[in-house]
N, C-alpha and C positions, 0 to 999 in steps of 0.2 A: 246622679246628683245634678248634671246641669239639663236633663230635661225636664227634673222638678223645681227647678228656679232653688233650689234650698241649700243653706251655708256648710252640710254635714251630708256624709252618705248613711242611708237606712240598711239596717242590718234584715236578712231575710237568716232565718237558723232552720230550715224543716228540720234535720238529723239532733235537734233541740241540745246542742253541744255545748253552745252559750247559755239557754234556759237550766242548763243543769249545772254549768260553774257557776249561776246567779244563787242556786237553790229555787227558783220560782217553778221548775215543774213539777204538780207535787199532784197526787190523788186527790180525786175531788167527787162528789156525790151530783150525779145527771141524771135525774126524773127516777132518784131512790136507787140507783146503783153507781156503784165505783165505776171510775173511768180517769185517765191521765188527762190533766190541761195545764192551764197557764193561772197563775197566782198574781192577778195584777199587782205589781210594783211599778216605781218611779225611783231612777237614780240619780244622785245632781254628780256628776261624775265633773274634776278638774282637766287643764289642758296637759298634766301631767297622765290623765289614768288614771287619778287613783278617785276611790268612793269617796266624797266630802261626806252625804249624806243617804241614808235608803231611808225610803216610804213603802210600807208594807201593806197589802188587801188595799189600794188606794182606790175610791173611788171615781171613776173617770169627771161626774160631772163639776166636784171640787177641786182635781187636780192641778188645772191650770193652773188657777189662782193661787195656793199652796206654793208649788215652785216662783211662781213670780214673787211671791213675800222671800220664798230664801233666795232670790237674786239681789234682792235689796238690800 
């Protein structure tokens, strides 16, 4: 956290323990065959834990903006 200057620490999950209580890692099709990955979501998560809101399939390059309307 304080060698990336940033207010929060970033989760790394390889053993995908957290992708699996989210439900985001789900079967996916990769050049016509199945294979395991990541289901982009966005969570606006409170200071309490709990899920205020989930964004599902979210497109990266709208997402920002999205969250910052529900920061408003």
């Amino acid at each position: 956290m304080e060698n990336d200057g940033l207010p929060f620490a970033l989760l790394s999950d390889p053993e995908t323990d957290v992708l699996q209580a989210y439900d985001v890692w789900k079967e996916r099709s990769m050049f016509g065959k199945p294979a395991m990955g990541i289901q982009r979501s966005t969570y606006l998560i409170d200071e309490e834990g709990t899920i205020v809101k989930a964004f599902g399939r979210v497109k990266t390059k709208d997402n920002a903006g999205q969250m910052l309307k529900e920061l408003d």
